[in-house]
C-alpha positions, 0 to 999 in steps of 0.5 A: 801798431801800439797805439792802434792796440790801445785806442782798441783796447779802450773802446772795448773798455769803454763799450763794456761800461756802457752796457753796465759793466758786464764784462762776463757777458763780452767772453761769451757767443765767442767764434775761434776760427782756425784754417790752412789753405794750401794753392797748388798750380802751373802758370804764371799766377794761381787762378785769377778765382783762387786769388780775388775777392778774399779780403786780400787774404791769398797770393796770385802766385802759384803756389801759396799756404797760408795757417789763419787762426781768427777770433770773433764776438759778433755785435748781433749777438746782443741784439736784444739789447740797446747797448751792443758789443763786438770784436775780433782778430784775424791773423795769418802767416803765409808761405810763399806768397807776397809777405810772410805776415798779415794782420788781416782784422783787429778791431772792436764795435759798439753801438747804440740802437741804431748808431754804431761806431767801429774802430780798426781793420775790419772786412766789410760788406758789398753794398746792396747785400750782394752775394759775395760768394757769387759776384764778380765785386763791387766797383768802388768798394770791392772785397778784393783787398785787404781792409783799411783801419779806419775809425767808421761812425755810421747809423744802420736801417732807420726807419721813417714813413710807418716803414716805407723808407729807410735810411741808413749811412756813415763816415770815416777816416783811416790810413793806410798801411801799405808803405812799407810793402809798396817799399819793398815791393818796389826794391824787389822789382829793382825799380825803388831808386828809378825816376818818374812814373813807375817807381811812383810809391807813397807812404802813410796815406791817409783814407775816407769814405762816406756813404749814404743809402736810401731803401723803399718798401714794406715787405708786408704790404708788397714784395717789391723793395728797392734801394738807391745810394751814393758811395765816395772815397778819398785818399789823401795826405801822406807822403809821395815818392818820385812823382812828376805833374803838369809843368815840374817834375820830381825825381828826388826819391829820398825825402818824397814829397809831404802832402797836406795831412792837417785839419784842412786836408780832412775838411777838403777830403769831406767836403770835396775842396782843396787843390793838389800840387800839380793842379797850380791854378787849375780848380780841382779837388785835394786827393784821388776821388772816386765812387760810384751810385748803386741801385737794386730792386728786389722782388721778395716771393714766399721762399725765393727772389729776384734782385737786380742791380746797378752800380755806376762808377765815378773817378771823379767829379765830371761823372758824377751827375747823368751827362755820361749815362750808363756806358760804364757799369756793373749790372747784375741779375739776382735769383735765390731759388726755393730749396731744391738739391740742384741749384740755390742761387744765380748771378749773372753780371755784365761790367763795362769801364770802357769810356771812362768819359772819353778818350779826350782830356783838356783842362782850362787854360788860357789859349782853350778855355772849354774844358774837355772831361775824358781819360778818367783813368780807372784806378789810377791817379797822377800822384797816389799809386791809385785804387790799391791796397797790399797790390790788390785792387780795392775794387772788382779785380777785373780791372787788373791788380798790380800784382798782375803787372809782370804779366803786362812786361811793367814788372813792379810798376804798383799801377792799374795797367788795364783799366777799359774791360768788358765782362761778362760773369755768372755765378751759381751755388747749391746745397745738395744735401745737409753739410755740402755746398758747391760753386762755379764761377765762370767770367769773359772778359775783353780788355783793352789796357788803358788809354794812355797805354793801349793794348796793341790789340783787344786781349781776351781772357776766361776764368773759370773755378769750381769749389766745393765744400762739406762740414760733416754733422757728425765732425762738428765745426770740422769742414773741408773745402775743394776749388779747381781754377783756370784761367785761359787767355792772351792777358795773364797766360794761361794758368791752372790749380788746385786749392784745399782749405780745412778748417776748425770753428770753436765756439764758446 
């Protein structure tokens, strides 16, 4: 943590250099954020809504507090200028949850026109400019967990074509920071020193991400906008624990395993190249690969719109290209309505990961030398602990978080074990009158476990919240927030609460 404070410290440095030095200008346009958020439930678990898609910043425990004091300079603020600024820190002690501490964002920005690079633990954005107070999640990037550190170097919206087509994508490399906890989280469980599979735990994995996006369309020649990308992540290196592969088996639990962290591993990880060691002559690729295409048109009215939208996930290679269709995907419907006291904005989705590309799974060998794709195994991998960060899954949490899995009799196991889901979820918003706002989330889901092990029968689950929010205009930077979840079903029980956050925004 030292040294990623100092590499921090210096680009700041260095960023206030190149925009001459004018250190005064860094300390203004400052947001201070101070919050306590308190859950308060029955059940087995909070509210699967009162929990997911906060950046891990929650518990799925019933009941949880956590005080945040947070402190940002935004990149936009100098948007006048060439050479541009940002930083922040987002830090929370929580009482009752999984861990007691929890450095949520510490990193620091700059850029140059259009070319940017960020270094440390910063929450980003869905793709396709989603609404994420709306959506169930995305499926490859979701902002269900709690970000990665990682040096990010990337280029925003370049324009080409007198405007027509724009561009934009980026690279980077982190690690996580998850050991520690997937330690003790294991030791927790009683599974720490237990051969094989569910006492599968990994250390110091290293991360990598890249993105390209393509957007087509001038708003001021026509309303219609659309966007096509493509988004591939990799974890790598570090070290597993207690794994076991295709003809050996390791159940040494005390050293693990070291796994390939050189030059060549960062080359494989980029270019999609390398071998695991379980793989012994089979062809493959180095680490746990996953991704997925997404796709939006929008349709831009004077004071409204309608987006919708798709993404099309990939565990690996064999469903990147179009052989297997569309059967597993995120397909969502996008309205902002004019002003209006009813409702603002509309989201309806429906998710499908059932067929991950069969139930059948066969690699080359000499007897059968057709290979068979199938049993992708969303989320998982047979050497990382698969999509995961803290517990959460870094992707929809429909696809079920670890932290769930005591519901599912698999108490520690740090695994993805209901992976083949169909939902259906809708989202609506609104803003009454000047300082109020309210949401509802409502989402369906059938879930079938996964298919190495498979739910006796299809489990049904609902979760349902409604939150609503009011920032007095005469209490100014004062707001108060109010949700009420359920959760009703055969999967994770049936669970109710209640949740009330207030918070205080300082600006300087």
């Amino acid at each position: 943590m030292k040294h990623l404070l100092t590499i921090i410290l210096s680009l700041a440095c260095v960023g206030a250099w190149a925009q001459g030095t004018d250190l005064g200008r860094l300390g203004r346009n400052l947001r201070l954020d101070i919050e306590s958020t308190t859950n308060v439930g029955g059940g087995n678990f909070a509210p699967m809504w009162l929990s997911s898609n906060r950046h891990g910043l929650a518990s799925v425990r019933p009941t949880w507090n956590y005080e945040r004091v947070a402190l940002h300079r935004d990149m936009a603020d100098d948007s006048l200028r060439n050479w541009r600024m940002g930083y922040g820190a987002d830090v929370a002690v929580m009482f009752g949850g999984e861990r007691t501490f929890c450095l949520q964002e510490l990193f620091a920005e700059f850029a140059w026109k259009k070319i940017y690079i960020t270094l440390g633990s910063k929450k980003q954005p869905l793709s396709l400019d989603r609404n994420e107070s709306l959506t169930s999640g995305g499926l490859a990037y979701g902002i269900n967990a709690r970000p990665i550190p990682q040096v990010r170097v990337g280029v925003d919206w370049f324009t080409f074509t007198r405007g027509w087509w724009k561009i934009k994508g980026h690279l980077s490399y982190g690690w996580k920071t998850d050991g520690p906890w997937q330690r003790a989280h294991l030791d927790d469980n009683g599974l720490l020193n237990q051969p094989l599979g569910n006492s599968r735990r990994t250390e110091g994995t290293l991360y990598h991400e890249k993105a390209l996006y393509f957007r087509f369309g001038r708003r001021d020649k026509f309303p219609l906008e659309g966007e096509i990308g493509l988004q591939w992540a990799t974890e790598f290196g570090g070290k597993s624990f207690s794994f076991y592969g295709r003809g050996w088996t390791l159940s040494q639990t005390v050293d693990g395993v070291a796994l390939p962290s050189g030059f060549t591993a960062y080359k494989n990880a980029l270019f999609v190249l390398g071998n695991d060691i379980t793989d012994g002559n089979i062809n493959n690729s180095e680490g746990n690969h996953l991704g997925s295409w997404v796709a939006a048109l929008t349709w831009h009215g004077r004071d409204w719109k309608v987006k919708a939208y798709m993404e099309r996930y990939f565990e690996d290679i064999s469903q990147l290209g179009l052989t297997y269709g569309i059967s597993d995907h995120l397909l969502g419907l996008e309205v902002e309505l004019p002003a209006n006291p009813f409702l603002s904005n509309l989201v309806f989705e429906h998710m499908n990961s059932r067929n991950q590309t069969g139930a059948v799974y066969h690699d080359y060998s000499p007897n059968i030398p057709d290979k068979m794709n199938g049993r992708d195994n969303y989320y998982n991998h047979n050497i990382y602990t698969g999509w995961q960060n803290y517990g959460m899954s870094m992707g929809t949490p429909l696809l079920t978080s670890p932290l769930y899995n005591k519901a599912f009799g698999q108490g520690g196991a740090i695994k993805c074990v209901n992976n083949r889901v169909r939902a259906w979820h809708v989202g609506l918003s609104g803003n009454p009158f000047t300082g109020f706002d309210w949401r509802l989330l409502m989402t369906f889901s059938r879930n079938w476990g996964t298919y190495d092990d498979p739910f006796d029968d299809p489990m049904d689950q609902t979760y349902l919240m409604v939150e609503a929010g009011y920032a007095p205009p005469t209490w100014k930077g004062w707001s108060g927030r109010l949700a009420l979840g359920i959760d009703r079903g055969d999967m994770i029980g049936n669970n109710t609460g209640c949740q009330i956050t207030i918070a205080k925004r300082f600006r300087f």
